[in-house]
Gaussian input, Z-matrix of N, CA and C with variables (Angstrom, degrees):
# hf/3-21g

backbone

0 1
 N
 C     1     B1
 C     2     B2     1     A1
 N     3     B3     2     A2     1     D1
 C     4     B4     3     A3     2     D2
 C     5     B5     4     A4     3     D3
 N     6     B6     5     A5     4     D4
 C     7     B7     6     A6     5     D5
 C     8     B8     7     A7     6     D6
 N     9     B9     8     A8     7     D7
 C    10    B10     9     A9     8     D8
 C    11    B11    10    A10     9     D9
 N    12    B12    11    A11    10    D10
 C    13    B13    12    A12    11    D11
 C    14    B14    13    A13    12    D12
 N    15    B15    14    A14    13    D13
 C    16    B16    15    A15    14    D14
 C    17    B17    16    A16    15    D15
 N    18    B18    17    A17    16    D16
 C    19    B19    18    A18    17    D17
 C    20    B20    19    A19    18    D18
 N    21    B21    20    A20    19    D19
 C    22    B22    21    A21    20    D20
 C    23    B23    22    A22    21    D21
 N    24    B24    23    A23    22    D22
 C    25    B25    24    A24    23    D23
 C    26    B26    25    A25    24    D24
 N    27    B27    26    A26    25    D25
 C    28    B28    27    A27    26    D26
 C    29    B29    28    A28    27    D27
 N    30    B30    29    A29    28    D28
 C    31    B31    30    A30    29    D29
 C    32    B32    31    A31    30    D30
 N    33    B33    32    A32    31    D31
 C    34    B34    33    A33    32    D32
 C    35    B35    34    A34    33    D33
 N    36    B36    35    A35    34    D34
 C    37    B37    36    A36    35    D35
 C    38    B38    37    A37    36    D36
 N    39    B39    38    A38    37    D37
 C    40    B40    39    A39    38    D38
 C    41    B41    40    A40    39    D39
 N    42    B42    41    A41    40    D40
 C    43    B43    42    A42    41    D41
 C    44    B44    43    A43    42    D42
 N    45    B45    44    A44    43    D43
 C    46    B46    45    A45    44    D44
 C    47    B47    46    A46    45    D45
 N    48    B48    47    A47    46    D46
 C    49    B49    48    A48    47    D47
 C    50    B50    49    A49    48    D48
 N    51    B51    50    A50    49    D49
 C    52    B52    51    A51    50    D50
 C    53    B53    52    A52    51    D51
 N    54    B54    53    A53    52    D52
 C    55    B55    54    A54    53    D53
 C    56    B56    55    A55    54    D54
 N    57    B57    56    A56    55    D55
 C    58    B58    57    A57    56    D56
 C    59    B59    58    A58    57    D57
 N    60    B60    59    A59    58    D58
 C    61    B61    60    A60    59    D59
 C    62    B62    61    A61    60    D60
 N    63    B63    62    A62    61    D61
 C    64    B64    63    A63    62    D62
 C    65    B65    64    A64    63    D63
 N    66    B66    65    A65    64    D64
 C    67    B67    66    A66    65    D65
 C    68    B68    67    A67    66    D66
 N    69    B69    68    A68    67    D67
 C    70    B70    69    A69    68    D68
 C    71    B71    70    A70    69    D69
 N    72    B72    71    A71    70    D70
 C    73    B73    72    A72    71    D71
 C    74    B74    73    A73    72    D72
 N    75    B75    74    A74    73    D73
 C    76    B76    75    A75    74    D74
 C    77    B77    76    A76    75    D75
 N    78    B78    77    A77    76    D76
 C    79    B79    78    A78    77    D77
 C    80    B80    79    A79    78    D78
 N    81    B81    80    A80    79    D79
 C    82    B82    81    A81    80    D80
 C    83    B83    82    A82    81    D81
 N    84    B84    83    A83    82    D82
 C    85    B85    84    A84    83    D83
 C    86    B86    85    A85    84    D84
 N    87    B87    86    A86    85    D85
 C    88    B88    87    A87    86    D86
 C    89    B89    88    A88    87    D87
 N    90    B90    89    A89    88    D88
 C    91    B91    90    A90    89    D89
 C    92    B92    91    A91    90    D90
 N    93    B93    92    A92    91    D91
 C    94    B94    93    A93    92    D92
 C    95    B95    94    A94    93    D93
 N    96    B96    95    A95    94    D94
 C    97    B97    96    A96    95    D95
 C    98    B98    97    A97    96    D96
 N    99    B99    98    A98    97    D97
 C   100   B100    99    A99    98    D98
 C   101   B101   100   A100    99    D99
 N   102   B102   101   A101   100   D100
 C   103   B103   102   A102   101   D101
 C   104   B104   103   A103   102   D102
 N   105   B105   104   A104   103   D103
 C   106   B106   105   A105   104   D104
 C   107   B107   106   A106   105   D105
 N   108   B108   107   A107   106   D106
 C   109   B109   108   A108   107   D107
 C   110   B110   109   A109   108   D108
 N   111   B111   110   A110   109   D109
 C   112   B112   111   A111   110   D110
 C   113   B113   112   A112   111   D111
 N   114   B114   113   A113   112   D112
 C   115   B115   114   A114   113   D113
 C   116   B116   115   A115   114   D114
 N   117   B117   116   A116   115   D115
 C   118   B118   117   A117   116   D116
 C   119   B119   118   A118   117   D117
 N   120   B120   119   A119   118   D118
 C   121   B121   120   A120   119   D119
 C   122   B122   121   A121   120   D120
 N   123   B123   122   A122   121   D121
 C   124   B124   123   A123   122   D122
 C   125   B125   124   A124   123   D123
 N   126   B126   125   A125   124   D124
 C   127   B127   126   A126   125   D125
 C   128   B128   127   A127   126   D126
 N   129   B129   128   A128   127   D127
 C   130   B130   129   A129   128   D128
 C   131   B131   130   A130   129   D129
 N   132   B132   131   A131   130   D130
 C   133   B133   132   A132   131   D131
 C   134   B134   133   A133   132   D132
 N   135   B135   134   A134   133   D133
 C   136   B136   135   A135   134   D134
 C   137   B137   136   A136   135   D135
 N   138   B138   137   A137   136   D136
 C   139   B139   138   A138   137   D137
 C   140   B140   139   A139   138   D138
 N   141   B141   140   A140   139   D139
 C   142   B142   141   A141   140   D140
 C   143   B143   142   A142   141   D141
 N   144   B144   143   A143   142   D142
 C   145   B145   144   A144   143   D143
 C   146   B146   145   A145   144   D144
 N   147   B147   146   A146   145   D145
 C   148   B148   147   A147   146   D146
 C   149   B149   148   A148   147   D147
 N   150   B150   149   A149   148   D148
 C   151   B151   150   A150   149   D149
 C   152   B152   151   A151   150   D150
 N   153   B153   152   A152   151   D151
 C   154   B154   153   A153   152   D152
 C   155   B155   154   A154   153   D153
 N   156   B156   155   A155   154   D154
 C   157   B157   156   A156   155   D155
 C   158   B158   157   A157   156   D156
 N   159   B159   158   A158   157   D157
 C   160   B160   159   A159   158   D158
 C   161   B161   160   A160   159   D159
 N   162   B162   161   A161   160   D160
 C   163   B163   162   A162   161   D161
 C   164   B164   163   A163   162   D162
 N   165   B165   164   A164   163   D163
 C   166   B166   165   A165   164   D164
 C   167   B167   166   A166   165   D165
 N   168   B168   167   A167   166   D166
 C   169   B169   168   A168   167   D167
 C   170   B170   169   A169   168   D168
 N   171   B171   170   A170   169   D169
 C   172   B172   171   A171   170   D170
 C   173   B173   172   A172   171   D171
 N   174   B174   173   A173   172   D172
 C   175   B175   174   A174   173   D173
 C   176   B176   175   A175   174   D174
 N   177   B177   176   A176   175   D175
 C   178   B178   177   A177   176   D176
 C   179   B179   178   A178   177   D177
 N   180   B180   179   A179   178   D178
 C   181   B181   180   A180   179   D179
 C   182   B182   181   A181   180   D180
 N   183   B183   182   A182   181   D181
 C   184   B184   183   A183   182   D182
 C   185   B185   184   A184   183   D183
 N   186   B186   185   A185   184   D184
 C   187   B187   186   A186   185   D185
 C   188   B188   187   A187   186   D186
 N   189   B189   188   A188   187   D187
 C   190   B190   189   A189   188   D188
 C   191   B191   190   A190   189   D189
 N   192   B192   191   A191   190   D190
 C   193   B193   192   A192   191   D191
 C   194   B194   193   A193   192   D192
 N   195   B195   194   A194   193   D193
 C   196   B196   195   A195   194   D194
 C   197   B197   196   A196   195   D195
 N   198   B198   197   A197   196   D196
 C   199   B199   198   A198   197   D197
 C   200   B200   199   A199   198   D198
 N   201   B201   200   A200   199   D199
 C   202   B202   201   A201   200   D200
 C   203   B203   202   A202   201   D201
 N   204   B204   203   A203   202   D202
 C   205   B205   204   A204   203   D203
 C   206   B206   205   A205   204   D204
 N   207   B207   206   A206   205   D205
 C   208   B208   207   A207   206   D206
 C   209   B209   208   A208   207   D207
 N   210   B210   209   A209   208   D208
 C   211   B211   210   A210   209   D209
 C   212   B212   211   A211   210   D210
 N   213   B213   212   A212   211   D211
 C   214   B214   213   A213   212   D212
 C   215   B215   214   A214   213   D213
 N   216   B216   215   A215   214   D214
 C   217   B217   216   A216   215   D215
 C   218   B218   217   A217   216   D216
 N   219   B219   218   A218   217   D217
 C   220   B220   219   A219   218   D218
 C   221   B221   220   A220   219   D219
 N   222   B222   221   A221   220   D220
 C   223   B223   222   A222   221   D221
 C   224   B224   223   A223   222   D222
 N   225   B225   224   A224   223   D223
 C   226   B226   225   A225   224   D224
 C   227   B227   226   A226   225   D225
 N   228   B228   227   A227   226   D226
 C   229   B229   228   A228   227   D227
 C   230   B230   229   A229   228   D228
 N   231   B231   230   A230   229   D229
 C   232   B232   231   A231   230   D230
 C   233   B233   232   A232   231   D231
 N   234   B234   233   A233   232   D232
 C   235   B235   234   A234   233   D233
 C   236   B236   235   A235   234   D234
 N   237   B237   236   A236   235   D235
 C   238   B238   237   A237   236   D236
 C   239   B239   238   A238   237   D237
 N   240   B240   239   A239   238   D238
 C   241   B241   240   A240   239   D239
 C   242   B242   241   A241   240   D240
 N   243   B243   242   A242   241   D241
 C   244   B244   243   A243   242   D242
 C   245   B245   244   A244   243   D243
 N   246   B246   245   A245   244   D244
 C   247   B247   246   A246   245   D245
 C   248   B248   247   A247   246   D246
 N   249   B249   248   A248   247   D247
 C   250   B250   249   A249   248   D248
 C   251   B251   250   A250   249   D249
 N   252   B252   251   A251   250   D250
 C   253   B253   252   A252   251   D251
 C   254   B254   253   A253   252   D252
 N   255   B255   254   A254   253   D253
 C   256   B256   255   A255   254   D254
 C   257   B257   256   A256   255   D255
 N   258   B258   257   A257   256   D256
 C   259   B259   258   A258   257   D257
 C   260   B260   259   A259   258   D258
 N   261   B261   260   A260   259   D259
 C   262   B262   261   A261   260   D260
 C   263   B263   262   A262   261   D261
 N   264   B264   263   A263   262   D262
 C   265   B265   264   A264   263   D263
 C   266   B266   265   A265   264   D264

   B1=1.4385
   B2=1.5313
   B3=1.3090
   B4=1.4222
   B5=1.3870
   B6=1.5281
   B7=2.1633
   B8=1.3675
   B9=1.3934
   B10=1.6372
   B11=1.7266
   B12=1.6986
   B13=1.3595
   B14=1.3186
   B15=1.3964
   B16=1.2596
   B17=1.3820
   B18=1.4162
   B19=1.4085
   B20=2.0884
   B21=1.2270
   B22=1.7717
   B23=1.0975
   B24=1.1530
   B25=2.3801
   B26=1.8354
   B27=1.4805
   B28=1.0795
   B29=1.4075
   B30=1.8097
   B31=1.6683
   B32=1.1402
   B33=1.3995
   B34=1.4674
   B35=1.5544
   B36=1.2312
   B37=1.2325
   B38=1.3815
   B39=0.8887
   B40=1.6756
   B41=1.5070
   B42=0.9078
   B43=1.7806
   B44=2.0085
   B45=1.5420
   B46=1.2874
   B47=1.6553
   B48=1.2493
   B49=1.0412
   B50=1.5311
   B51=1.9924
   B52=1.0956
   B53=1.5847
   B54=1.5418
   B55=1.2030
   B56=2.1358
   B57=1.2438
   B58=1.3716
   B59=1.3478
   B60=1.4032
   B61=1.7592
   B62=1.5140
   B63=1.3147
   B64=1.6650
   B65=1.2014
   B66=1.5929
   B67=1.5574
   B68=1.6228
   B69=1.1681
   B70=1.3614
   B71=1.8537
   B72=1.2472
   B73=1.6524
   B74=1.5956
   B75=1.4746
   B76=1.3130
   B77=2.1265
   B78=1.0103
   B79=1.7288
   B80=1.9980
   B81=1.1674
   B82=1.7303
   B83=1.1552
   B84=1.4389
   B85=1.4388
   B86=1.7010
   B87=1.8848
   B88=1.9991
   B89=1.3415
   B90=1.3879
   B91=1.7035
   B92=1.3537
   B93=1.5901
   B94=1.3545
   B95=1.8814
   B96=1.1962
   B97=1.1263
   B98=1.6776
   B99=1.1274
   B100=1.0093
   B101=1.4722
   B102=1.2662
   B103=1.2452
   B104=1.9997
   B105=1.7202
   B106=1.6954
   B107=1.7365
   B108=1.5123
   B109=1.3382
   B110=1.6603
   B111=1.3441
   B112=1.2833
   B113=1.5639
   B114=1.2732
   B115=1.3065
   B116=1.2949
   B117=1.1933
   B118=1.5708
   B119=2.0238
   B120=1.6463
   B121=0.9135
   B122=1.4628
   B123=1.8803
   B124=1.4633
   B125=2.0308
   B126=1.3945
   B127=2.0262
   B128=1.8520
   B129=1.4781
   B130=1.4721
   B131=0.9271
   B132=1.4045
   B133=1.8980
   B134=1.4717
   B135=1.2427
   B136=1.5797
   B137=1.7504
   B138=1.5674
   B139=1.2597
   B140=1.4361
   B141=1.1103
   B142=1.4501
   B143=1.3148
   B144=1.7315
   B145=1.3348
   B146=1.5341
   B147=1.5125
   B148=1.7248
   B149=1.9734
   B150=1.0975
   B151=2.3988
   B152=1.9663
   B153=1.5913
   B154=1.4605
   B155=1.3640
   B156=1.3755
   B157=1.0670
   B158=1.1813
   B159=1.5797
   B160=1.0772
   B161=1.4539
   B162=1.2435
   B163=1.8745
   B164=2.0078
   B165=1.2945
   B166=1.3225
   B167=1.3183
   B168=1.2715
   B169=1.2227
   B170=1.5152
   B171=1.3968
   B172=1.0537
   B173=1.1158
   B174=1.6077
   B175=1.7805
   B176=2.1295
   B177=1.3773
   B178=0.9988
   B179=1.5217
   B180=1.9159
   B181=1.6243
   B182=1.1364
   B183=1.4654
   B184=1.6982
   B185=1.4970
   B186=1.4208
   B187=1.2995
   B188=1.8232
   B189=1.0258
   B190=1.4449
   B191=1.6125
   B192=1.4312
   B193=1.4110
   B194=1.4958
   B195=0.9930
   B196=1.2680
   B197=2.0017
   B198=1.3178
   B199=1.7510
   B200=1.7631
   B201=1.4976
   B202=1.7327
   B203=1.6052
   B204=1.9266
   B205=1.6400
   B206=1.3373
   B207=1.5941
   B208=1.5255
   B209=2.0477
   B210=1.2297
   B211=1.1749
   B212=1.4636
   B213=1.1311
   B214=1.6768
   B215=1.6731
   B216=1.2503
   B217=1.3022
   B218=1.3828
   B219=1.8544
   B220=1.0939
   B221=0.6916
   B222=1.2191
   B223=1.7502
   B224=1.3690
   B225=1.1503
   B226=1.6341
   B227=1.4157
   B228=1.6052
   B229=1.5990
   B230=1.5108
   B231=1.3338
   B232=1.3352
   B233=1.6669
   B234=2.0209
   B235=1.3970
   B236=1.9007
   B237=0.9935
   B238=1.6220
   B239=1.8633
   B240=1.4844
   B241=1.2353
   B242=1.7080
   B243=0.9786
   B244=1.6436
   B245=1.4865
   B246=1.5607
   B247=1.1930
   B248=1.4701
   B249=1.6958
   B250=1.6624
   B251=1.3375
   B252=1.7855
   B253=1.0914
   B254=1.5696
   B255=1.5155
   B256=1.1910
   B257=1.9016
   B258=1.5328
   B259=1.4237
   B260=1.4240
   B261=1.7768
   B262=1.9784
   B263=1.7061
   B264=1.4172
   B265=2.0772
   B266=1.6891
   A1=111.30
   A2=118.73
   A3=131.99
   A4=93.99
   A5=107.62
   A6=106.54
   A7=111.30
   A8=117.53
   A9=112.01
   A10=100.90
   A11=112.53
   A12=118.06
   A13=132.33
   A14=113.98
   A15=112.92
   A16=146.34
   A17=117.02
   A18=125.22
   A19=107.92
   A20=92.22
   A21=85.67
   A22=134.18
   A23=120.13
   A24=150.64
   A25=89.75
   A26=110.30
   A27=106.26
   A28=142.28
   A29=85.50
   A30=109.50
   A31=106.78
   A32=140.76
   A33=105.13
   A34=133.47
   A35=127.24
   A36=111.66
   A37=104.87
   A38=155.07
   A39=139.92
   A40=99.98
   A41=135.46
   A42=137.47
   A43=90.44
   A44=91.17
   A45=107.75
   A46=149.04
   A47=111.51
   A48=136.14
   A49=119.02
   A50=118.18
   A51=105.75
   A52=129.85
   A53=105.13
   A54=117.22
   A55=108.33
   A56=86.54
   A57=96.86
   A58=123.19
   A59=109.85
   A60=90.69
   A61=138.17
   A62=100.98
   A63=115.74
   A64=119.33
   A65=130.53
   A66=131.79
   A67=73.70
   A68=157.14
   A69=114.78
   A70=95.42
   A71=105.46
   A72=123.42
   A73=96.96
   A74=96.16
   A75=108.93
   A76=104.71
   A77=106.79
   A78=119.25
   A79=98.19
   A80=121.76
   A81=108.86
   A82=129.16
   A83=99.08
   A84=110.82
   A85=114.15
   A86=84.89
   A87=79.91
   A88=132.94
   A89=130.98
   A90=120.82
   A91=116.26
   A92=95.37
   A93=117.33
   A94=108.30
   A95=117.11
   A96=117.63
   A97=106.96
   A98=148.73
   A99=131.53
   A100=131.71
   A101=114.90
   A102=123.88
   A103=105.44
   A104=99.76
   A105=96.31
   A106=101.29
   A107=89.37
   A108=119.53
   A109=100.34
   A110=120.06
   A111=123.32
   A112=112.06
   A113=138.44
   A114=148.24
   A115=128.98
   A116=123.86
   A117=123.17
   A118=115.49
   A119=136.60
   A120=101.66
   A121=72.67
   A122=83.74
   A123=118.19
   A124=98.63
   A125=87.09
   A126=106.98
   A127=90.64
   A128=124.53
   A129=118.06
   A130=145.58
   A131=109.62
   A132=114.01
   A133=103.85
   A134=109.97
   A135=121.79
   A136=90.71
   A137=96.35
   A138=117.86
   A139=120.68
   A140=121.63
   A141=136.94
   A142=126.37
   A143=133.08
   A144=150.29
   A145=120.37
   A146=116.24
   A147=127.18
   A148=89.49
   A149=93.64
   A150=89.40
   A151=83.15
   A152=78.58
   A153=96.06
   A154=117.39
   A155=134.57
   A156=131.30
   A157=139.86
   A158=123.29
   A159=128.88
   A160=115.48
   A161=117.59
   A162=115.06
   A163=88.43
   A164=119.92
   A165=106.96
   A166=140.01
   A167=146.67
   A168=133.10
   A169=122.42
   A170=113.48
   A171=154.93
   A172=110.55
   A173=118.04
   A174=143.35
   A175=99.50
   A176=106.12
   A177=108.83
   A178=148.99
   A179=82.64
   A180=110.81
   A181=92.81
   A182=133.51
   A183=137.78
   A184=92.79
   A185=106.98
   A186=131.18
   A187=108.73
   A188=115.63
   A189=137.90
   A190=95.01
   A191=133.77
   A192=128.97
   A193=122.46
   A194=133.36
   A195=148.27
   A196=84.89
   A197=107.27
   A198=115.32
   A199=108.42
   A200=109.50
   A201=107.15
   A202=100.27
   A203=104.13
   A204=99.86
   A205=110.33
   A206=99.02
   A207=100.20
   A208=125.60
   A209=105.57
   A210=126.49
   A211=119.69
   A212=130.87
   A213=118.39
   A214=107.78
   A215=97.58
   A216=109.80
   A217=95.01
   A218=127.45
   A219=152.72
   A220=149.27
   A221=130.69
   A222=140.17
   A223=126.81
   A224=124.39
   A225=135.40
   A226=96.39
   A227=100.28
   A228=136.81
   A229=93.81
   A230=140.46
   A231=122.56
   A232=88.99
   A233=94.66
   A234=86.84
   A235=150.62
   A236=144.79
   A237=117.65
   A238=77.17
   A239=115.20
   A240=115.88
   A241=112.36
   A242=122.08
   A243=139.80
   A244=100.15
   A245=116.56
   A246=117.79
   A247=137.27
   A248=109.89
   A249=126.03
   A250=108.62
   A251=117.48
   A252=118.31
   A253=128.10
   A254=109.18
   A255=139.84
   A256=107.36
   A257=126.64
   A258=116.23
   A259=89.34
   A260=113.80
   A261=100.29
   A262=85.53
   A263=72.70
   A264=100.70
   A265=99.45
   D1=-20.78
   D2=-158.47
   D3=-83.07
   D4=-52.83
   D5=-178.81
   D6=-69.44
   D7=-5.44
   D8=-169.16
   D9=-89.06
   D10=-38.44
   D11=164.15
   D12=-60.30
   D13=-50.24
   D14=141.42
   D15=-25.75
   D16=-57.00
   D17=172.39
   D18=-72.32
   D19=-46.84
   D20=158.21
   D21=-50.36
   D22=-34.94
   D23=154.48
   D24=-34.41
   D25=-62.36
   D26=-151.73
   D27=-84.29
   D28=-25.09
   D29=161.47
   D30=-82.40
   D31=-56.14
   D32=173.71
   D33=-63.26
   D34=-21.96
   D35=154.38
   D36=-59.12
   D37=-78.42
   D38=-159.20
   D39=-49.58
   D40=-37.76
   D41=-172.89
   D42=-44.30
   D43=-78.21
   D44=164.31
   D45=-17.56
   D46=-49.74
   D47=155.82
   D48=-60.47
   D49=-53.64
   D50=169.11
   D51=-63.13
   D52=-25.15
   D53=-169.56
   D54=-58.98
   D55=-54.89
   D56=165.12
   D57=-51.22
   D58=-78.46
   D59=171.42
   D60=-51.42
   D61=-1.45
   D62=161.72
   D63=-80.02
   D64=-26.68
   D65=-177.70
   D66=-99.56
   D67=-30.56
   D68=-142.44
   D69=-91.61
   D70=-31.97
   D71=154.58
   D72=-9.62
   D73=-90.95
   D74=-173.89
   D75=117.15
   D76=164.61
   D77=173.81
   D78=-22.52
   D79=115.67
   D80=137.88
   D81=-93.35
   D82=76.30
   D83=156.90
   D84=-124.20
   D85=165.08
   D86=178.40
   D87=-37.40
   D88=107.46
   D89=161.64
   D90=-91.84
   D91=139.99
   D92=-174.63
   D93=-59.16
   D94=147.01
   D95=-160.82
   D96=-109.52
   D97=168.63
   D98=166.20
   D99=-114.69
   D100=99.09
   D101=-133.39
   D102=-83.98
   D103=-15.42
   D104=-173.31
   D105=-101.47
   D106=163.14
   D107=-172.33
   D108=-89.38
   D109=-66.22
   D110=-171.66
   D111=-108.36
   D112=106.18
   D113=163.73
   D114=-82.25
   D115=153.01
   D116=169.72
   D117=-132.37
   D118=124.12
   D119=-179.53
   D120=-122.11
   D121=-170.27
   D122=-135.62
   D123=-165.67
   D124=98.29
   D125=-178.23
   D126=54.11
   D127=37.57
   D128=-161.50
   D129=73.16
   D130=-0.60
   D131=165.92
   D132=-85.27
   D133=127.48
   D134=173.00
   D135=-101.03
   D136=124.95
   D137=150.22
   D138=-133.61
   D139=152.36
   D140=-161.68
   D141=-90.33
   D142=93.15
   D143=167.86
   D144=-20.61
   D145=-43.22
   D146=-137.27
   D147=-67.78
   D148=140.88
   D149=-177.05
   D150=-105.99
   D151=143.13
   D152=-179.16
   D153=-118.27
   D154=162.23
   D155=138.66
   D156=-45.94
   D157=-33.71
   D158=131.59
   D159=-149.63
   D160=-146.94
   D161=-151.04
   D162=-115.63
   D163=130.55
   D164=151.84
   D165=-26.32
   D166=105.03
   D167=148.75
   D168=37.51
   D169=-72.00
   D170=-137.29
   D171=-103.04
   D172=-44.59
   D173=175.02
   D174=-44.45
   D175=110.38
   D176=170.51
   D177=-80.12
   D178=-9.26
   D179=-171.83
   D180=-149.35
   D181=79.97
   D182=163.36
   D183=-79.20
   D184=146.25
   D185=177.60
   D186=-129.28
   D187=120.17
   D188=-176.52
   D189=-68.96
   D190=108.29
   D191=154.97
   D192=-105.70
   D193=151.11
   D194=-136.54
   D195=-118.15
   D196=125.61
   D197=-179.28
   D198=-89.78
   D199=-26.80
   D200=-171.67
   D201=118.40
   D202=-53.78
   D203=-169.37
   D204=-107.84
   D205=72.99
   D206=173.55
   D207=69.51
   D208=-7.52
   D209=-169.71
   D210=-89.79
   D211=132.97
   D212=162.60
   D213=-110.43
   D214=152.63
   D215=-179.96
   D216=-135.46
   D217=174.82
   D218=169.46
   D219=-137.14
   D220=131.98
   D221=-167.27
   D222=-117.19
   D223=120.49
   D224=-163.95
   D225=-105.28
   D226=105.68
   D227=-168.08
   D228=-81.06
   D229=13.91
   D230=-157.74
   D231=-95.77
   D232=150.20
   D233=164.21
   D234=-50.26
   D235=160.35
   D236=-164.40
   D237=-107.51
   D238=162.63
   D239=170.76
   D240=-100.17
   D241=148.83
   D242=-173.27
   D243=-10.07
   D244=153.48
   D245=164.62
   D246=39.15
   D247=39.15
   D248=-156.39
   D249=-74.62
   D250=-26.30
   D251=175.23
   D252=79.85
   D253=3.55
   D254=-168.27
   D255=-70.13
   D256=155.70
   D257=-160.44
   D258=-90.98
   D259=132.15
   D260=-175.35
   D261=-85.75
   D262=144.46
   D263=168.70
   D264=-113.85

């Protein structure tokens, strides 16, 4: 009776253990990636510096910037999400 309690001891601690490293995981779902090089925030909004050729797909607020030589370039004004890790300019 003593090894049958025992081995019950042992799977639930392992139950346990996985359970935990499953919340500590966190959600599997898609995370947003952080796609700029040079950022700037502002009272904590990180938005993103890098001038493009053009705006991602995806870019919800491209901004048309003006280069000096006749050129436009662009900047995707969208917010950056938490902790982007991006170089501040």
């Amino acid at each position: 009776m003593k090894s049958r309690s025992s081995t019950l001891l042992v799977i639930l601690v392992l139950q346990a253990l996985l359970l935990s490293a499953a919340v500590a995981k966190g959600p599997a779902g898609p995370k947003k990636q952080c796609w700029c090089g040079e950022c700037t925030s502002w009272s904590g909004v990180w938005t993103c510096d890098d001038l493009l050729t053009k705006c991602a797909a995806t870019c919800k607020n491209c901004v048309p910037v003006s280069t000096g030589k006749g050129a436009t370039k662009y900047r995707c004004r969208d917010f950056l999400p938490e902790n982007c890790g991006c170089k501040i300019h």
